[in-house]
C-alpha positions in Angstrom: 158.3 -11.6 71.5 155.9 -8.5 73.0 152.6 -8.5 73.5 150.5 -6.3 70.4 148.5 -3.6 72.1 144.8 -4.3 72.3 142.4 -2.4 70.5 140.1 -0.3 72.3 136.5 -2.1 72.6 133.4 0.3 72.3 129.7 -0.2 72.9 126.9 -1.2 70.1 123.2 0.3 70.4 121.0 -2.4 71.2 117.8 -0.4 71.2 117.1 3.6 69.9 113.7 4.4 70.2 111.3 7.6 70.6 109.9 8.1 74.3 106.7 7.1 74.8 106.1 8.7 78.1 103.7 11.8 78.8 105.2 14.6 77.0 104.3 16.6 80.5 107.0 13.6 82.0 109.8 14.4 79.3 111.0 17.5 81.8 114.4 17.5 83.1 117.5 19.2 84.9 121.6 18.1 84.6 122.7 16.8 87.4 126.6 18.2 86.1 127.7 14.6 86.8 128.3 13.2 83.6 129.1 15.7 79.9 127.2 15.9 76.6 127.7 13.8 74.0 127.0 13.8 69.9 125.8 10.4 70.2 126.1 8.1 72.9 129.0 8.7 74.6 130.5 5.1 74.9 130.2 5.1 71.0 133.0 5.5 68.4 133.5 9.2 67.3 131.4 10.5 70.4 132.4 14.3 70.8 131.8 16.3 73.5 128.6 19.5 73.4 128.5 20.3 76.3 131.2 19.9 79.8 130.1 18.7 82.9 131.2 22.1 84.0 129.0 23.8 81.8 125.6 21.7 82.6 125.7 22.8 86.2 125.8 26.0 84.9 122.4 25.2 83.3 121.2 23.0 85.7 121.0 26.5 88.2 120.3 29.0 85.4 117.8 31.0 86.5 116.5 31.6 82.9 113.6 29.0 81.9 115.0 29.0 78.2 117.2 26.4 80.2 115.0 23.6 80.7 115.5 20.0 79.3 113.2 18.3 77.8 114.5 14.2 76.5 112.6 12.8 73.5 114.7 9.5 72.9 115.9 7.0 74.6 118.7 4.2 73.7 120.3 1.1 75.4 124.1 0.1 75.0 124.8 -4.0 74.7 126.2 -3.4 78.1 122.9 -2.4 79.3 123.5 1.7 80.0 120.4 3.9 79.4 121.3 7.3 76.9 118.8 10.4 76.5 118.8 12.6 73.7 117.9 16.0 75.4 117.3 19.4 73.9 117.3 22.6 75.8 114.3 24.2 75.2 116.1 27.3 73.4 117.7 24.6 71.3 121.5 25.7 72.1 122.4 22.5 73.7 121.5 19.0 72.1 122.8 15.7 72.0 123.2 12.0 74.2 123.6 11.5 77.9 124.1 9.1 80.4 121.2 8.1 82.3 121.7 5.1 84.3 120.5 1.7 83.8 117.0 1.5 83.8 114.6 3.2 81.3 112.0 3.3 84.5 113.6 6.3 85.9 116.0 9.3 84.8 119.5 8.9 86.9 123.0 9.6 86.0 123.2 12.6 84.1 119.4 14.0 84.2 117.4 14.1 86.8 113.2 14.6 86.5 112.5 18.1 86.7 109.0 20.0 87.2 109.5 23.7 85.2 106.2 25.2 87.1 104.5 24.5 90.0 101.0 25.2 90.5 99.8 26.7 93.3 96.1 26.8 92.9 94.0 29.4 93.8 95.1 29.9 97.6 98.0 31.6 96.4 95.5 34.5 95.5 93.4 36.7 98.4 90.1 36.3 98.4 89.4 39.7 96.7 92.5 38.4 93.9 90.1 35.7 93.5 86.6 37.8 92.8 88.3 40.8 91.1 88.5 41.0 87.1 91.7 42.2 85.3 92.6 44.2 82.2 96.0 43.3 80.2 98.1 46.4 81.3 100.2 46.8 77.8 98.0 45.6 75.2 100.2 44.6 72.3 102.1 41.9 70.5 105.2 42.2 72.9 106.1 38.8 73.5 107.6 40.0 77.1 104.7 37.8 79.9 103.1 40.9 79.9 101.1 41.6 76.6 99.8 38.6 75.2 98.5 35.4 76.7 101.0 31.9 76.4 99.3 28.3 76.4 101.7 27.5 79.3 103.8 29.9 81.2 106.6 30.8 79.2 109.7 28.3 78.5 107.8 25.6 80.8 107.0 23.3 78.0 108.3 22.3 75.1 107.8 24.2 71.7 104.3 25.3 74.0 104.0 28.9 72.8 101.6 32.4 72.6 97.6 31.7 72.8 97.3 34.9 70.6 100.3 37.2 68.9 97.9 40.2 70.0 96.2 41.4 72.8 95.0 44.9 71.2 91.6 43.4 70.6 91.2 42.3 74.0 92.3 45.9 75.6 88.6 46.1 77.0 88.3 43.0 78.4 87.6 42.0 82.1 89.4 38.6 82.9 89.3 36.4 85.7 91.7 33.9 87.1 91.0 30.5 87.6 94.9 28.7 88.2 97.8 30.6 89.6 101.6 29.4 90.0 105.3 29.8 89.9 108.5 29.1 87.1 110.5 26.9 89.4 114.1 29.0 87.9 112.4 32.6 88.1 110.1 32.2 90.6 107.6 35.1 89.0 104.0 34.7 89.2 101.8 33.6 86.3 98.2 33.0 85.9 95.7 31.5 83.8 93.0 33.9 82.7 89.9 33.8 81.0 86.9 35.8 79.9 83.8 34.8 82.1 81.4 36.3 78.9 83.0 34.4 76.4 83.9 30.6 77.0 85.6 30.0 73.4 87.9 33.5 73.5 90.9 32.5 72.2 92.5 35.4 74.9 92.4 32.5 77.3 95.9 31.5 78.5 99.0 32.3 81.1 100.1 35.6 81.7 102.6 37.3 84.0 100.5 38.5 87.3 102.6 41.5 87.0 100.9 41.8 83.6 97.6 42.9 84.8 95.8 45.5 86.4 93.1 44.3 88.9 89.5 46.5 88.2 88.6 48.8 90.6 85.5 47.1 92.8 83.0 50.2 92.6 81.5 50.2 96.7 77.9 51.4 96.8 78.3 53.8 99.3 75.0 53.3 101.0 75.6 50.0 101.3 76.0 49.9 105.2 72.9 52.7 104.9 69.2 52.1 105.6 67.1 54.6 104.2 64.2 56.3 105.6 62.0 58.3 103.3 59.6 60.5 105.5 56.5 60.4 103.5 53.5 62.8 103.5 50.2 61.7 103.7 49.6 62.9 99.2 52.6 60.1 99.4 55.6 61.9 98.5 58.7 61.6 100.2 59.3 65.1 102.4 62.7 64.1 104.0 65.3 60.8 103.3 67.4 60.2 106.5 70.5 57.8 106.1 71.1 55.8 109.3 73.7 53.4 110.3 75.4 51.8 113.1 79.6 51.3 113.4 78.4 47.1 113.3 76.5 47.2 109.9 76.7 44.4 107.8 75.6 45.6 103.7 72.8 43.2 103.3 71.8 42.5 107.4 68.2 43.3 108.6 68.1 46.5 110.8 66.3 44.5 113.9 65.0 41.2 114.6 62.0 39.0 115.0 60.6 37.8 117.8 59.8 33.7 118.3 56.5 34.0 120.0 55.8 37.4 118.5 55.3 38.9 114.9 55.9 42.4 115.5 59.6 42.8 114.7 61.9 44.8 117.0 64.8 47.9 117.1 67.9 47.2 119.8 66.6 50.0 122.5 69.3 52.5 121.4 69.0 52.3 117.7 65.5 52.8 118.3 66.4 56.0 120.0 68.5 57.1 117.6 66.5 56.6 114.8 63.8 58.6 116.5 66.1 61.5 117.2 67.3 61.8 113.9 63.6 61.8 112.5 62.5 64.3 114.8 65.2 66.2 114.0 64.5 66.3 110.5 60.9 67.0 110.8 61.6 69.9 113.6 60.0 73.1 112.4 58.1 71.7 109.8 54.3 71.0 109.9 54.7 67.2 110.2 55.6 64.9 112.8 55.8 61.6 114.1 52.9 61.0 116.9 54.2 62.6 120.5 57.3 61.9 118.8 57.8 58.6 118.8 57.5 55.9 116.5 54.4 53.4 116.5 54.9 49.7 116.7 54.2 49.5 113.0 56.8 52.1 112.1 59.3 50.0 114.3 58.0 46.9 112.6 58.8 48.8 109.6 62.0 49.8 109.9 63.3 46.8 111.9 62.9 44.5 109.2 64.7 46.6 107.0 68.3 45.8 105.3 71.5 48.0 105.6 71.8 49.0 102.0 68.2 49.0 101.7 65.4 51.5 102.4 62.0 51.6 104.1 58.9 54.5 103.8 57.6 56.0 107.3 
């Protein structure tokens, strides 16, 4: 008498639950070991989404609309971990192996970080300081024209801060966090409006999104002015002097420990004279014998390039 063919066994759910992990944790890529499923794959009536095949695709798509995110997690009776996973364009959902532990992802999924943040080092120092206007005011939703909650496609159902950036066409932002979409690798930053705290502008934008301000450079800030003044107290001539090593902001001379009078270097001295007489040549004034006084070199010594002094 033969044997009767055995029927094939399948699994049982022991457990089906929501995740309870940090939503900012739920992140992750295929590993394109293991397929798809409609339910857990060792279960009766399981049908393939998604190949093997095509979850390595995804797992090196260079399009962020790609990213995983899991939101439930089940247990087999024979101990196997399942994820339900979405992509975050919804295209691709359904169950996948994921080892045997719930304590870590594994087998088919692997943890995943869709942005890193680079902090504000990433930025020059005049990136830093500068303010920015939104280069294409609008409602495009292109990275460019409106501001996101988190860079695009790096979080879960995490969309625009605003649908319209037209009212904010005026507006000087600064950045305070810069980073990188780990598929694109493009630049985003978060910006905000140093005048007003609560503007809901606020949010991640493309870098290439924004136009840095033109930083307006006084041009006499490396200048010390001299007004030549007449005894009736107005000015008669205004000399600007420099020297190729001015600082915007620096005194002219310096102070002496043991000594209040303050001093010129020997040749700016000179030159400062020169140009004085030079100005006051052929006119009915002058500086005595031509030279400046103590005072006047007290005077002009503790002086600030950028700033100006009366002789």
């Amino acid at each position: 008498m033969g044997q009767s063919a055995s029927a094939k066994t399948y699994a049982k759910i022991a457990s089906n639950e929501t995740l309870t992990i940090p939503v900012s944790s739920r992140n992750v890529n295929f590993t394109g070991t293991k397929a798809l499923y409609t339910k857990v794959g060792t279960l009766r009536g399981a049908r393939v989404v998604a190949t093997r095949s095509t979850l390595r695709s995804l797992a090196s798509s260079k399009d962020s609309r790609d990213n995983v995110r899991t939101y439930r997690v089940a247990v087999t009776n024979r101990g196997s971990v399942y994820y339900k996973v979405v992509t975050f364009d919804g295209q691709y959902r359904g169950w996948i192996y994921g080892g045997k532990s719930t304590g870590n992802f594994s087998g088919g999924v692997t943890k995943y970080a869709t942005f890193n943040n680079q902090g504000l080092s990433a930025l020059t120092t005049a990136q830093q300081n500068a303010t920015y206007k939104i280069t294409t005011p609008g409602t495009a939703n292109n990275g460019k024209s409106v501001t996101y909650k988190a860079p695009s496609w790096t979080q879960y159902k995490v969309g625009r801060a605003i649908t319209d950036s037209s009212p904010y066409a005026n507006t000087n932002f600064k950045i305070d966090q810069v980073g990188t979409r780990t598929r694109e690798n493009d630049q985003w930053v978060h910006i905000y409006d140093p005048n007003n705290s609560n503007s809901p502008a606020a949010g991640w934008i493309l870098m290439s999104g924004l136009t840095q301000n033109q930083v307006i450079v006084n041009p006499d800030a490396k200048n010390l002015t001299i007004n030549l003044i007449k005894p009736d107290g107005t000015t008669f001539k205004t000399i600007k002097w420099t020297t190729a090593t001015a600082v915007a902001g620096q005194t002219v001379g310096t102070s002496q420990s043991n000594n209040a009078q303050w001093i010129l270097n020997s040749n700016d001295q000179a030159d400062i004279q020169t140009q004085i007489n030079t100005q006051l040549s052929g006119s009915s004034y002058q500086i005595a014998d031509n030279k400046l006084s103590a005072s006047q070199i007290d005077n002009i010594a503790r002086g600030t390039f950028g700033g100006q002094v009366n002789i």
